[in-house]
Structure formats: structure tokens, C-alpha cells
C-alpha positions in Angstrom: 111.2 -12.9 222.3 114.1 -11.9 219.7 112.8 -9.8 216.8 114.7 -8.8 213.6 113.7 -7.0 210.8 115.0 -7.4 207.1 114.3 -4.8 204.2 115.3 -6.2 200.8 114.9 -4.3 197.5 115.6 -5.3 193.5 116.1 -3.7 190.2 116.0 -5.0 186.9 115.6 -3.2 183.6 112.5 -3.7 181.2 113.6 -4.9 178.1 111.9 -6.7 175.1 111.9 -10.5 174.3 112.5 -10.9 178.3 109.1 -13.1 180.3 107.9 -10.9 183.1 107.4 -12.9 186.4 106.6 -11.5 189.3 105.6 -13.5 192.9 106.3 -16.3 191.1 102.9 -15.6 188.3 104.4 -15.3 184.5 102.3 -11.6 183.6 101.4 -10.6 179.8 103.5 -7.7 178.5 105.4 -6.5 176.2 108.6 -6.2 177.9 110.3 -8.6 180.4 112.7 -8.4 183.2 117.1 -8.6 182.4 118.3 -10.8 184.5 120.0 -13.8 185.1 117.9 -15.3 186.6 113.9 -15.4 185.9 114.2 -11.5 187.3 111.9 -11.7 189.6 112.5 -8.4 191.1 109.6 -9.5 193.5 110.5 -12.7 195.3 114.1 -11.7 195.0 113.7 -8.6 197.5 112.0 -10.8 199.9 114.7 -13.6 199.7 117.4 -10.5 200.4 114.9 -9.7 203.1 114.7 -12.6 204.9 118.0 -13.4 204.7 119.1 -10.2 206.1 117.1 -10.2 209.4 118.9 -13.4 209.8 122.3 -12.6 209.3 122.5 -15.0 206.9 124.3 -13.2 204.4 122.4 -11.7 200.7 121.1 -13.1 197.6 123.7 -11.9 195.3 126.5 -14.2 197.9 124.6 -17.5 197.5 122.9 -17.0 194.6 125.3 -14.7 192.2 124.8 -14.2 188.4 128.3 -15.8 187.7 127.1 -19.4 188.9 125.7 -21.2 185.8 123.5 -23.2 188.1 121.2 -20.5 188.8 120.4 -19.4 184.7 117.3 -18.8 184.1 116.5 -20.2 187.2 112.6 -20.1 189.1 113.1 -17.2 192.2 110.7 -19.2 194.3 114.0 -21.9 194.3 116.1 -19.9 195.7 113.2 -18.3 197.8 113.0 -22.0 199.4 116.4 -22.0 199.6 116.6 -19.3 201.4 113.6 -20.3 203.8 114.9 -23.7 204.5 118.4 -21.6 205.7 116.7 -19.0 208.1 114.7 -22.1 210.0 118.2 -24.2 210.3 119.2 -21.1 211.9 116.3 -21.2 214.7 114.1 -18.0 212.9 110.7 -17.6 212.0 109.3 -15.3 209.4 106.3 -13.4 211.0 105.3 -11.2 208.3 106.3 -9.9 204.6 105.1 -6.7 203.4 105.8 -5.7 199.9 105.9 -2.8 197.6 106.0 -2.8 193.6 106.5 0.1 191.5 105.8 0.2 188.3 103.7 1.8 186.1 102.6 -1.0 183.8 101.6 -3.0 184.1 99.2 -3.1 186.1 100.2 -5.2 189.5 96.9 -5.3 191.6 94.8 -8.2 189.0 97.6 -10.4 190.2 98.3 -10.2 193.6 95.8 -13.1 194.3 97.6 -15.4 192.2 100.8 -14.5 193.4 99.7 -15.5 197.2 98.2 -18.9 195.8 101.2 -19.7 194.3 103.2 -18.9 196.7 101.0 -20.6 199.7 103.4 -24.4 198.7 106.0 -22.4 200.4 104.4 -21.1 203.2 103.3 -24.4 204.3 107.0 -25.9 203.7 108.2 -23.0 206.3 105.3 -23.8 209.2 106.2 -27.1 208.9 110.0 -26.2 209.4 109.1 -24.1 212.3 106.7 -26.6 214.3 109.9 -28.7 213.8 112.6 -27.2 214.9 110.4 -25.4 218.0 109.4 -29.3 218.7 113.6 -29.7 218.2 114.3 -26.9 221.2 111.6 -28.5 223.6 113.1 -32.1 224.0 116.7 -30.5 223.5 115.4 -28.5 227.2 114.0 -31.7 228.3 115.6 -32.9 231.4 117.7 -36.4 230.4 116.7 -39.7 232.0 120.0 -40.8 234.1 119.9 -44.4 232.4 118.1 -44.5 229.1 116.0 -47.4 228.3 116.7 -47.1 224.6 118.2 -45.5 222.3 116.6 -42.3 221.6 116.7 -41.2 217.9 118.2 -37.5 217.3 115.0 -35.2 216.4 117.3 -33.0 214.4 117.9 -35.7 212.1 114.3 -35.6 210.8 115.1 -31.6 210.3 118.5 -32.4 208.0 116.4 -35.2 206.1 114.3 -32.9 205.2 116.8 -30.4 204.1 118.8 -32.2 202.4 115.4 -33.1 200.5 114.6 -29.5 199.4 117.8 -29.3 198.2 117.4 -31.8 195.9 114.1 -30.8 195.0 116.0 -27.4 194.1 118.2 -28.9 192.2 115.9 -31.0 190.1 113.4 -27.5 189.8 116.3 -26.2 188.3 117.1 -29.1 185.9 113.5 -29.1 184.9 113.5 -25.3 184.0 116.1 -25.6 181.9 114.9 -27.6 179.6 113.5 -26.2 176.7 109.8 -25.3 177.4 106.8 -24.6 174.4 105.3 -21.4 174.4 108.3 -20.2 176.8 111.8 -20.9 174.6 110.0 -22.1 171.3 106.1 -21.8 169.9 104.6 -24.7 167.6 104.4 -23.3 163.8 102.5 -24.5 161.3 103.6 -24.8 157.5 101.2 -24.6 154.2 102.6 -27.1 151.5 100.4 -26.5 148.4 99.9 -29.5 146.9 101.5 -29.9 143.4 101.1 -32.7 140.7 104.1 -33.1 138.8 105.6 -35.5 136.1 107.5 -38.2 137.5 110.5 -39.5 135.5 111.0 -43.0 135.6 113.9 -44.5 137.3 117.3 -45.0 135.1 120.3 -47.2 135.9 124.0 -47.6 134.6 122.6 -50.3 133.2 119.9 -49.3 131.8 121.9 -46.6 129.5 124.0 -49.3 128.4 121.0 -51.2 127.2 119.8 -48.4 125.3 122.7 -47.9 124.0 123.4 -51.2 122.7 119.9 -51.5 121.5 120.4 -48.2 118.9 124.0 -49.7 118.1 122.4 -52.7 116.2 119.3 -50.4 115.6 122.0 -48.9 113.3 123.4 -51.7 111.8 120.4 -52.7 110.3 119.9 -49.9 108.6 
């Protein structure tokens, strides 16, 4: 049994008018995370993990700050992304351990909604790894001599489905970009006082002229 082992770490400053996100879970503060991406110092260190142990390069190669695509973008993207890579490459992830430090705030009332949001991706990488171990079995399979029909290629299922979560990528990116309420704008409300005025009537060119007219003989007469 091969075994690797990735470490992964991430730094971002604090700075005001920044969201804080970390494993994935937006948290209330008053200070967010520089980056440019969503700064997810979190998920970011265990994408540079994972890719490490596979030799699969780091996050700031395939996902660097000078690529516009990746602005603002969700870390659990490029955390699929990332996934989807190590089980082309015939790895499994057996176990993540993580370490946060900060002072505030406070990590530990959030650590439960970080591992439910992040259990969509778990089940996208089992189901990645039941495939491609399925993949190796019939690829070890002995070959019939004459082949009673044509067999399809079980690593074609495995690039459909790649090729899916890319475009699923790409469209979470598209989606995030897009202006978001209570995220890149809030709803304001405006108090018009209610003020009754005098309305002037209407007055045309022609109206003047009228007028005019009428105190020209108005004149005359007297």
C-alpha cells in the first residue's frame, strides 16, 4: 500500500470590510480575510495539502491570484478541483487534520457546520474512488481472446464525470460573481415625508400668445 503525506499551510491578513469564511461557513466579525480569492485560509491549506502528497503541483500554480477567473472565487471550487485531480491520478485521501490559529474569533462554535458543509465533497471524492478502484480491477481482468461485443471503456464514465465538475466549477464561479444581497450590496430603505404643495397649471407657447393677445385688445378698449 503506497502512502503519502501532504502538509499545506495559508496566511492571510485581517482587514476590515473583508467577509471571513472559513471551511467553507461565512463567520460574523468584524474583520475579513485579504485575498483574492474568498481567503479561505482553511480549505486553501488542505487543497495545498492534498495536492502535495500527490505530486500534483500547489495551489498558487493552478489557482494563482493573477487569473481573473478565480476573483472572489468559493475555496471549496478549487477544493473540488483539486480532489477531482488527485483521484484521476489513482490517490485517495485517507484523512485531513487541521489546525487554526487565531485568537478571534472564536473557531470551535463552528467546526460542526464546517464538516456539514463540507460532507457534498466528501461524498463526490468516495464516489471518485469506488470508481476508479472499480477502473483498476477490470483493467487487471484477464481479456477474452474473441470478444462477443464491444466492451465500453470504464474510464470514460470517470472523464464524463470530470469533465462535469469542471463545468460545475465553472458555473459556481459565474454564480459567485454575480452581485449577491447582504454580501456586495444591503437593501436601504428611504423616508419621503409627504408634502402638499401648490401645483401650477400647465402653460404653452400658445397659451402666452393668447394672453397676450387678449390684454392687447384689453387695451384698445380702454
Amino acid at each position: 500500500m503506497r502512502l503519502r503525506i501532504g502538509q499545506g499551510y495559508d496566511v492571510h491578513a485581517l482587514v476590515p470590510g473583508r467577509r471571513l469564511v472559513l471551511g467553507g461557513v461565512e463567520i460574523a466579525h468584524t474583520h475579513g480575510l485579504l485575498g483574492h480569492s474568498d481567503a479561505d485560509v482553511l480549505l486553501h491549506a488542505i487543497t495545498d495539502a492534498v495536492l502535495g502528497a500527490a505530486g500534483l503541483g500547489d495551489i498558487g500554480r493552478l489557482y494563482p491570484d493573477s487569473d481573473a477567473r478565480f476573483k472572489d472565487a468559493d475555496s471549496r471550487v478549487l477544493l473540488r478541483d483539486a480532489v477531482a485531480r488527485v483521484a484521476a491520478a489513482g490517490w485517495r485521501v485517507e484523512n485531513v487534520d487541521c489546525t487554526v490559529v487565531a485568537e478571534r474569533p472564536k473557531i470551535a462554535p463552528h467546526v460542526e457546520a464546517m464538516r456539514a458543509r463540507n460532507l457534498e465533497l466528501a461524498a463526490e471524492y468516495l464516489l471518485m474512488a469506488a470508481m476508479l478502484l472499480e477502473i483498476k480491477s477490470r483493467m487487471l481482468l484477464p481479456r477474452p481472446a474473441k470478444p462477443q461485443a464491444e466492451e465500453q471503456d470504464p474510464r470514460a464514465e470517470l472523464v464524463r464525470r470530470l469533465l462535469e465538475y469542471e463545468q460545475m466549477k465553472l458555473a459556481a464561479a459565474k454564480l459567485d460573481a454575480l452581485p449577491q444581497a447582504l454580501r456586495d450590496y444591503e437593501w436601504v430603505s428611504v423616508w419621503v415625508a409627504q408634502k402638499v404643495g401648490q401645483r401650477l397649471p400647465e402653460v404653452t407657447l400658445n397659451d402666452l400668445q393668447a394672453a397676450w393677445l387678449q390684454l392687447m385688445r384689453q387695451a384698445r378698449v380702454m
